[in-house]
C-alpha positions in Angstrom: -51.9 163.2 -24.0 -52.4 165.9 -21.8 -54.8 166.1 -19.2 -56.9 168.9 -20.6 -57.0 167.1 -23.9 -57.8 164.5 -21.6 -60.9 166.4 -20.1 -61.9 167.9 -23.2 -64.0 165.3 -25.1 -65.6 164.2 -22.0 -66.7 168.4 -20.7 -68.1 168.5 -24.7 -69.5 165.0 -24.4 -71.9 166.5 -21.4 -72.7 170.0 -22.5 -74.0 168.9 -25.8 -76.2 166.2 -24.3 -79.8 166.7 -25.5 -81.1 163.7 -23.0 -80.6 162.6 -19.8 -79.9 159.5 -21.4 -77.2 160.8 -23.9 -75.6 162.4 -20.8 -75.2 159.4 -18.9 -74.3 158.0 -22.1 -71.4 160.4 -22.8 -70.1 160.3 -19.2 -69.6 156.7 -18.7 -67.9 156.3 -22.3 -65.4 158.6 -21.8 -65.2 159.1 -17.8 -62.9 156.9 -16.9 -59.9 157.6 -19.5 -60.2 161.1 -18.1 -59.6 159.9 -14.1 -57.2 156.9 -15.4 -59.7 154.7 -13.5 -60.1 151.0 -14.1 -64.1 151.3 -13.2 -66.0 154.1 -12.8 -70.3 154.6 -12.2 -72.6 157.6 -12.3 -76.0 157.3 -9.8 -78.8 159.4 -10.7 -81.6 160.1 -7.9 -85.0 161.1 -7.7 -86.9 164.0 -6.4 -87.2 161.1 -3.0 -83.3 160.9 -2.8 -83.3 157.1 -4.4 -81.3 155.8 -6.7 -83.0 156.2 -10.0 -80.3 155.2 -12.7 -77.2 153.2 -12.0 -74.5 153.1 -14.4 -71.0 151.1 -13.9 -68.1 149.9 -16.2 -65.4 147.8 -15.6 -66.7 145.5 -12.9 -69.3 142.5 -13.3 -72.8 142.6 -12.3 -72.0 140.1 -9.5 -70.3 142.8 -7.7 -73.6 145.0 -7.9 -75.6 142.2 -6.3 -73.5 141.5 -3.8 -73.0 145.6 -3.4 -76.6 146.0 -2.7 -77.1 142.8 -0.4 -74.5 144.7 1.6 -76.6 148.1 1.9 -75.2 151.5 0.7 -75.6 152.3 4.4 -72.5 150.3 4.9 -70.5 152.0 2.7 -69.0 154.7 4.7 -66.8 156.5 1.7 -70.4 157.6 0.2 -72.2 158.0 3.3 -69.4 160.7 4.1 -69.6 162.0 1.0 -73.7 162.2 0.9 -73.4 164.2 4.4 -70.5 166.4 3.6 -71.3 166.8 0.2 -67.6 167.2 -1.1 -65.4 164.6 -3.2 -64.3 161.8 -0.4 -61.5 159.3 -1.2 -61.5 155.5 -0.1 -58.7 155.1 2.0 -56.2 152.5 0.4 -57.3 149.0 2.0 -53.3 147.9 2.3 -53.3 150.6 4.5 -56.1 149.8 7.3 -55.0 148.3 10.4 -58.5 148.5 11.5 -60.5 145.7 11.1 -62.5 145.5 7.5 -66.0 145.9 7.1 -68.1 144.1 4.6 -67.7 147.0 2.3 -64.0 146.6 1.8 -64.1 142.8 2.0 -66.0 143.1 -1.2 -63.3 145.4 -2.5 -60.4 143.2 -1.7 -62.4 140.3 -3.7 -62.9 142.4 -6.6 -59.2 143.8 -6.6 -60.4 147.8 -5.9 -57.7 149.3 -3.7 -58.3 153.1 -3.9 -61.5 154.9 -4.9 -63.4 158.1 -4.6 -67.0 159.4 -4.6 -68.3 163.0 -5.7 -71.7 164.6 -5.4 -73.7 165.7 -8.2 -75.2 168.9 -6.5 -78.3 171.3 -7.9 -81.0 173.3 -6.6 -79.6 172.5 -3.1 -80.0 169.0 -3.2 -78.5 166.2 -3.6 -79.0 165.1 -7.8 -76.5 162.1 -7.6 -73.1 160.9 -7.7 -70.1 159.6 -9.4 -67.1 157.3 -8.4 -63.9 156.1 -9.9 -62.0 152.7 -8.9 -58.4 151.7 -9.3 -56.9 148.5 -9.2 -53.8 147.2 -6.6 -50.6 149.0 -8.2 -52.2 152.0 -9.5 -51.5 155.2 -7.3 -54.0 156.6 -5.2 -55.8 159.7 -5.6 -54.3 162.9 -5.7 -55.6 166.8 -5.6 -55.4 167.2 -8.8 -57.8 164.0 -9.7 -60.5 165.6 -7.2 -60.3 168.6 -8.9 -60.9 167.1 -12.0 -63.5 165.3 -10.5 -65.5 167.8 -8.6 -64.9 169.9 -12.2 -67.1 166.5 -14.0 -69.8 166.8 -11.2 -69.9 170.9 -11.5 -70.5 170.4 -15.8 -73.1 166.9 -14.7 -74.9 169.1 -12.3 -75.5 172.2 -14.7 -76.5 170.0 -18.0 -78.8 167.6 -15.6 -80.6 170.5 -14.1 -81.0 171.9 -17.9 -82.7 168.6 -19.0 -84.7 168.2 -16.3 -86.2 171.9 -16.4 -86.3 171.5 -20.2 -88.3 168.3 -19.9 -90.4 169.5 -16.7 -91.8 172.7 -18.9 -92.4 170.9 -21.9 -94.3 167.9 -20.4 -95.9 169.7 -17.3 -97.8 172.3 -19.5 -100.0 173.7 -16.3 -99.5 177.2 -15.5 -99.4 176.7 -11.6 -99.3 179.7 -9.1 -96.6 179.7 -6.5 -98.8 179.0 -4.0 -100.3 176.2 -6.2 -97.0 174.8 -6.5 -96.4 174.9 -2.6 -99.3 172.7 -1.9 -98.7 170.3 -4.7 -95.2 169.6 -2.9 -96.8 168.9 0.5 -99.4 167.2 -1.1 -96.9 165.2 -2.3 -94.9 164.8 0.7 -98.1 162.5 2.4 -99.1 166.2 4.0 -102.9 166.2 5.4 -105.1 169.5 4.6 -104.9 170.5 8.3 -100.9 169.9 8.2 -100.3 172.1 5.1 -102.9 175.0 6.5 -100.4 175.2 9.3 -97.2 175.0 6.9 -98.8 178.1 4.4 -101.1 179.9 7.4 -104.2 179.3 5.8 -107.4 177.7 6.6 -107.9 174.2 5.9 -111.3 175.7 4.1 -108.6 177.7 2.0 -106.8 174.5 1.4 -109.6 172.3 0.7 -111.0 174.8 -2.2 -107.4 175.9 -3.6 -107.5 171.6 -3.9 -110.8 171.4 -5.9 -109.3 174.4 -8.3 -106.1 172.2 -9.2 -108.1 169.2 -9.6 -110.4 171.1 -12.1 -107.0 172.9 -14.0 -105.3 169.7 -14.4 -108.2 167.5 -15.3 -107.7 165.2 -11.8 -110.1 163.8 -9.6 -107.8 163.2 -6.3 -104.7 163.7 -4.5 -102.9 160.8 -5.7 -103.6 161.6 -9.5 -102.6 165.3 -9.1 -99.6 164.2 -7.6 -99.0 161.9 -10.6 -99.7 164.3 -13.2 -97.8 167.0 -12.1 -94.3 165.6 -10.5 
């Protein structure tokens, strides 16, 4: 089959997605066929930058545990890829001369010799990312696959920002002014009144009273419940 037939299912797959859910759902079904991967995982994060939704096929859950008592820190494939924000390739471990780190020990025991990681990017920000694995024997990753892959993350990113605004406007039914919506977000953030009369120029009077409105227009008695209601 050729490889846009390949693509095909999987680009339709995430466009017609009505969930989040169904999205993820359609990506990791038919993800892998498409990159001629062995395992493959999509991570969704949060507006905080953490992992909200972890998806993997074609490794066992031990290799997550022992994944995360390792720290994603010490991953230095996604690190890369979270700073650069571009498709970044494992480098094939029978290739290192270097000493391994704990990262690709893990690899080595769970037979992954090449790999790459792509961002999920929207809004500016960082929305998630996906990764493919192949086995010893398989050939590493060309152009052409990170291509294809940075042409999945393009199609993720646009449906994912869909949902989410389509889910944000129908559940979040407060008509908020921009400058509403600017102290929410600092509010948010752990800001203090005097910190966010600095960020907008305004006086922490103006702060304190443009507070009391939202609590009265959302039906909120505090800072902590505003922030609740409305992210």
């Amino acid at each position: 089959m050729g490889t846009n037939m390949r693509l095909t299912p999987l680009i339709h797959g995430i466009v017609s997605a009505k969930t989040e859910s169904e999205l993820r759902s359609q990506f990791m079904d038919k993800a892998g066929h498409c990159a001629r991967a062995q395992a493959w995982g999509l991570d969704l994060l949060d507006q905080r930058q953490q992992i909200m939704t972890s998806d993997l096929v074609g490794l066992p859950v031990s290799f997550c545990d022992r994944y995360q008592r390792i720290g994603r820190d010490q991953d230095l494939t996604s690190q890369k890829m979270i700073r650069q924000q571009i498709p970044v390739q494992m480098c094939s471990l029978s290739t290192q001369k270097q000493s391994p780190n704990r990262i690709q020990d893990l690899c080595r025991i769970y037979q992954i010799e090449h790999g790459v990681v792509a961002p999920i990017l929207g809004g500016g920000r960082l929305l998630g990312g996906i990764y493919f694995l192949r086995h010893p024997g398989y050939p590493s990753f060309q152009a052409r696959d990170l291509l294809y892959i940075s042409t999945f993350c393009q199609h993720l990113a646009v449906q994912l920002t869909t949902l989410r605004f389509i889910h944000h406007t129908s559940t979040k039914p407060f008509a908020l002014t921009h400058r509403e919506s600017e102290i929410v977000d600092l509010v948010a953030q752990g800001f203090t009144n005097r910190e966010i009369s600095r960020c907008l120029f305004i006086s922490t009077d103006g702060v304190k009273q443009a507070l009391k409105r939202l609590y009265k227009k959302v039906g909120v008695s505090n800072r902590a419940a505003l922030v609740a209601k409305l992210k």
